[in-house]
VEXFIKE-652697 format. One record per residue: x, y, z of N, C-alpha, C in turn; residue in one letter. Coordinates in steps of 0.02 Angstrom, whole numbers, padded with zeros to 5 digits, always signed. Layout:
REM residues N
XYZXYZXYZa/...
***
This chain:
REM residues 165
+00041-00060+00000+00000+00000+00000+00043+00063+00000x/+00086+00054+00021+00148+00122+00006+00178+00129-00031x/+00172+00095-00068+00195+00106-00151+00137+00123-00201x/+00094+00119-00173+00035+00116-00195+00011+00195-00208x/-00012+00211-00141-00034+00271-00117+00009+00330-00167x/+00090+00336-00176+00124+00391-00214+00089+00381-00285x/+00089+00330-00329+00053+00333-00369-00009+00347-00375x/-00042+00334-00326-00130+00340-00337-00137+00425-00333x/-00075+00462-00285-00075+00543-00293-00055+00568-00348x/-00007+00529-00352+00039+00557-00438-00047+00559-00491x/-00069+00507-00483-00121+00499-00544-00179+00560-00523x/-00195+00563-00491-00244+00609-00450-00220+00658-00468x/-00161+00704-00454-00134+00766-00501-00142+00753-00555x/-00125+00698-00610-00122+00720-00668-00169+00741-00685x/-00234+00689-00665-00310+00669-00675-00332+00744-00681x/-00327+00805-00621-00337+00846-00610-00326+00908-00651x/-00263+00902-00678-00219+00938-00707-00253+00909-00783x/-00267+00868-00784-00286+00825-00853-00357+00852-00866x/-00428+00875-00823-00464+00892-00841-00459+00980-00828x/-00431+01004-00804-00411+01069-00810-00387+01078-00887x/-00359+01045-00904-00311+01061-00990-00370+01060-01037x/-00407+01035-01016-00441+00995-01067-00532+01024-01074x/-00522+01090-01027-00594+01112-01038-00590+01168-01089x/-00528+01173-01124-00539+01227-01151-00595+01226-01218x/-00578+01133-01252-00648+01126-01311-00614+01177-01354x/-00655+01123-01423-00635+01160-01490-00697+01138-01527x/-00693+01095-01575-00777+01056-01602-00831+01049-01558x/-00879+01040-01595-00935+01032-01547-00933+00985-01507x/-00889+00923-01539-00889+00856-01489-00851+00887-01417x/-00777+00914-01434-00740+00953-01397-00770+00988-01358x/-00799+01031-01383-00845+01068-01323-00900+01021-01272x/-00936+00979-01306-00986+00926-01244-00916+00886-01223x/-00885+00867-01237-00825+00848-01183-00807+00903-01142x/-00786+00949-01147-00767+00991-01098-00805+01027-01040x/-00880+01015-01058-00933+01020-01028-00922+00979-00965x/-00930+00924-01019-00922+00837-00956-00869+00854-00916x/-00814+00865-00951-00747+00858-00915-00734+00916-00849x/-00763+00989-00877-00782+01030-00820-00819+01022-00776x/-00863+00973-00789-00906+00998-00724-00881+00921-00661x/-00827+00879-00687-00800+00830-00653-00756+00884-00601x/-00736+00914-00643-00661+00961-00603-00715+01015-00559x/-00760+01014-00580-00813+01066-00541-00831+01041-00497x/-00835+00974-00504-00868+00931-00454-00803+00918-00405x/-00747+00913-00401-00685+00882-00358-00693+00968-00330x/-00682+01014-00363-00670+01072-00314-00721+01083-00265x/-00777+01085-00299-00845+01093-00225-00828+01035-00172x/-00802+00958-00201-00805+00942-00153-00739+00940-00100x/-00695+00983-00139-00640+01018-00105-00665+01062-00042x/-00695+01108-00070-00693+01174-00031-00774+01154+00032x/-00790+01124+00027-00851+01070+00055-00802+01044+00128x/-00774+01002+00076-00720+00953+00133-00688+01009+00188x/-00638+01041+00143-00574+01098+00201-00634+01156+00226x/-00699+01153+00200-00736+01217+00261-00771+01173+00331x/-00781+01130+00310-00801+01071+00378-00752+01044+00403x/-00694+01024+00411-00646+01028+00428-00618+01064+00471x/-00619+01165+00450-00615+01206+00471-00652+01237+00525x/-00725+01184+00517-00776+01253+00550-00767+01328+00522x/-00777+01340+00461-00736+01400+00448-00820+01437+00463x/-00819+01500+00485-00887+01532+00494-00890+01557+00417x/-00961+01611+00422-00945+01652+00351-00921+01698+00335x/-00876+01721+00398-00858+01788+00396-00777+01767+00390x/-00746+01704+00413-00686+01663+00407-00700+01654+00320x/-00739+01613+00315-00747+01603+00231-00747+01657+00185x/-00778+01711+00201-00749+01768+00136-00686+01797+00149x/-00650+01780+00208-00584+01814+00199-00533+01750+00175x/-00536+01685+00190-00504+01635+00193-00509+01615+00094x/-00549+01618+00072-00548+01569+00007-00533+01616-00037x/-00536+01680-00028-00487+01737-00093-00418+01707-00092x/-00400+01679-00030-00319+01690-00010-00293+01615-00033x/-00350+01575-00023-00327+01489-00046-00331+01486-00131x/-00387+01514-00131-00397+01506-00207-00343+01540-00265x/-00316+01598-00241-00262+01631-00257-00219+01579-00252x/-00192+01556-00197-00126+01490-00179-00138+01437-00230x/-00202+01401-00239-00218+01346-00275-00197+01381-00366x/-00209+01412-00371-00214+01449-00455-00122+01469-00473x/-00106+01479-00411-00028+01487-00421+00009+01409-00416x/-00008+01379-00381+00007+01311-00370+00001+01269-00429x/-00059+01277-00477-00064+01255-00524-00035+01252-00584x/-00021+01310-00567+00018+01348-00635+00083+01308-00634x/+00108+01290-00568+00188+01269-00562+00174+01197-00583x/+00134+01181-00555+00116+01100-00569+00109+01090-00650x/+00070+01135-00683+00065+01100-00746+00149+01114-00784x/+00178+01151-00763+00250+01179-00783+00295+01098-00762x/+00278+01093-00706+00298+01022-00677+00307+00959-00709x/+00239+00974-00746+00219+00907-00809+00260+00901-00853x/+00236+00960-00885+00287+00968-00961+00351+00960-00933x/+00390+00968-00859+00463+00950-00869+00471+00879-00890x/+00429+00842-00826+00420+00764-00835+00410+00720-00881x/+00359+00763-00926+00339+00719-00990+00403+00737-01028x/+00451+00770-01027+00498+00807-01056+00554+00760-01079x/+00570+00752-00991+00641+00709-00975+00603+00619-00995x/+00548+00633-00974+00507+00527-00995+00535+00522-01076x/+00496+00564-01119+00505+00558-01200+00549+00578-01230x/+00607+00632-01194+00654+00637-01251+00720+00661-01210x/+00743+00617-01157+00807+00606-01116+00854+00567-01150x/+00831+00530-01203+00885+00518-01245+00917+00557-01285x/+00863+00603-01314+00896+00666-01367+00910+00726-01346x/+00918+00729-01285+00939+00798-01235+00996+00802-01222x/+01036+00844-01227+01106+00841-01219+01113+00844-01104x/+01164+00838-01106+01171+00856-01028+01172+00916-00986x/+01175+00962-01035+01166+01033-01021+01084+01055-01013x/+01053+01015-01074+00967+01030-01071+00933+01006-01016x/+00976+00935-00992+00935+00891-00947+00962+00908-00872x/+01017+00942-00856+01024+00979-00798+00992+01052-00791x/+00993+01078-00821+00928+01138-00868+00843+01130-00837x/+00811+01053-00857+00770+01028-00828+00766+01022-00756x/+00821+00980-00740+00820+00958-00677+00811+01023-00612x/+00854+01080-00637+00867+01138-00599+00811+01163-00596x/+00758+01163-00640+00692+01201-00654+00648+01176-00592x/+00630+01112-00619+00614+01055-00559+00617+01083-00493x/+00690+01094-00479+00681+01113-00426+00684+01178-00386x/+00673+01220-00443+00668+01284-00431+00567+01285-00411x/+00531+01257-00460+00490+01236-00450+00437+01234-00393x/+00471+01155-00354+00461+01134-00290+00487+01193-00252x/+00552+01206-00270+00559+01294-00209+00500+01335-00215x/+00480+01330-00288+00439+01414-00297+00369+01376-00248x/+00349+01315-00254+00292+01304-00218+00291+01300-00145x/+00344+01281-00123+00340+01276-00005+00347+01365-00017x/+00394+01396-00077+00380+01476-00035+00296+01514-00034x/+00271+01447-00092+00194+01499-00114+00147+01463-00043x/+00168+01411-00026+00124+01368+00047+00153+01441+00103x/+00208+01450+00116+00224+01506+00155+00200+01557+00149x/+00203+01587+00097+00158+01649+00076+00080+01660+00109x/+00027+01598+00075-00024+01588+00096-00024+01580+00175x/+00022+01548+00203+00008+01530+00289+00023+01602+00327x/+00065+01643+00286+00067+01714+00303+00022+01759+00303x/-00019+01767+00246-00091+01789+00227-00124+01767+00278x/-00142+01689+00291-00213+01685+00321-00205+01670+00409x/-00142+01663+00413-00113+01694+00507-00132+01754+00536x/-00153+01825+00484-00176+01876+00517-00242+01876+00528x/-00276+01840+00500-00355+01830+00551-00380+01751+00543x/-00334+01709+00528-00355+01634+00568-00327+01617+00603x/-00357+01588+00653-00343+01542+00710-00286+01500+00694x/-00242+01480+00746-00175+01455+00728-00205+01372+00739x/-00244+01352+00761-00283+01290+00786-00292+01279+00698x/-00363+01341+00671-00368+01310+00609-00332+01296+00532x/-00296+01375+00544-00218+01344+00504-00202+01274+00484x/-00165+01255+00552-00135+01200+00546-00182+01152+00533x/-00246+01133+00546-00304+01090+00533-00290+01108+00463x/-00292+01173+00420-00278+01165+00386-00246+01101+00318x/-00192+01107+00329-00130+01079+00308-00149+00968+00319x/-00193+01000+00383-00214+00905+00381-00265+00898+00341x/-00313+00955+00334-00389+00922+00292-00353+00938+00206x/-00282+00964+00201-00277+00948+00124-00263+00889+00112x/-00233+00848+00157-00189+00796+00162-00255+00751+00137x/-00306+00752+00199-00361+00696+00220-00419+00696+00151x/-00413+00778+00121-00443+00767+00040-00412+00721+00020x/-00366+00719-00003-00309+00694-00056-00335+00628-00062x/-00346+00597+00020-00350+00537+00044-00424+00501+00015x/-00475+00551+00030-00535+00528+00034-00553+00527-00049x/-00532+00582-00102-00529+00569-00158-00488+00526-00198x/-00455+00492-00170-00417+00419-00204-00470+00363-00167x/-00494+00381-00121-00547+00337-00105-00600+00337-00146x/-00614+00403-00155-00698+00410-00182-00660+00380-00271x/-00621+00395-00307-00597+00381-00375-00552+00295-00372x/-00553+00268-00308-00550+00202-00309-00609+00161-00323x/-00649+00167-00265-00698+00168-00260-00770+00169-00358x/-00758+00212-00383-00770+00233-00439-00764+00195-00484x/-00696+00172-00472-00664+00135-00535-00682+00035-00521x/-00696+00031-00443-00702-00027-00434-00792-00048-00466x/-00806+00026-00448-00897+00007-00492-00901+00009-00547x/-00848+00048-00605-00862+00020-00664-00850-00047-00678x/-00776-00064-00660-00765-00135-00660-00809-00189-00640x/-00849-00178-00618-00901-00232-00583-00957-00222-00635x/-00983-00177-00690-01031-00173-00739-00993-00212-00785x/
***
């Protein structure tokens, strides 16, 4: 199961990242796919922001100051992540034809990357420290974790009921 679990997240980002790319639609078919495909990613975020506000107990006066500041973090986060991809899919398909200069080039990005993201988690914990609770903060940081968790459940889960039709 611990070998398990990194992949079932790895796939869960892509998955994520995969219907984000993919709402933009072009043909009409393209477009009723992207329909479909949006309102899946529509559907994981409500039941994002569902999950981390019960979690939180966030009131409503916590909630309009709290989700400008996440949603900002998540949209920057994203951005690095899909940057993330294209390194990966980069170095997977064409590390043979990259010289060693391109592929340390990569690698450095990578991890400039992962830097640019714990400073954008810092950023945000800076933001939402001046009027949240240090209790819910850090609850925080566990109900992203315990999403992560419960949506490899709910998309296990998913996949075990098609298989059974």
């Amino acid at each position: 199961m611990n070998k398990i679990l990194p992949i079932l997240i790895f796939t869960f980002t892509f998955l994520v990242n995969g219907l984000s790319a993919q709402t933009a639609g072009g043909s009409a078919k393209g477009k009723q796919d992207s329909v479909q495909t949006a309102s899946g990613a529509e559907r994981v975020q409500a039941l994002k922001v569902a999950f981390i506000t019960k979690a939180l107990d966030l009131s409503s006066a916590e909630a309009e100051k709290f989700w400008p500041i996440y949603n900002d973090y998540q949209d920057k986060r994203e951005a690095s992540r899909k940057q993330l991809q294209l390194d990966y899919k980069k170095i997977k398909e064409q590390a043979n034809q990259l010289s060693p200069e391109e592929l340390q080039k990569l690698a450095d990005e990578i991890v400039a990357l992962k830097i640019k993201d714990a400073a954008l988690v810092s950023e945000m914990n800076e933001k939402l420290k001046i009027f949240c609770h240090r209790k819910k903060l850090a609850q925080l940081y566990v109900a992203e974790e315990d999403f992560k968790k419960e949506l490899i459940r709910i998309l296990t889960a998913d996949n075990s009921n098609k298989d059974n039709k």
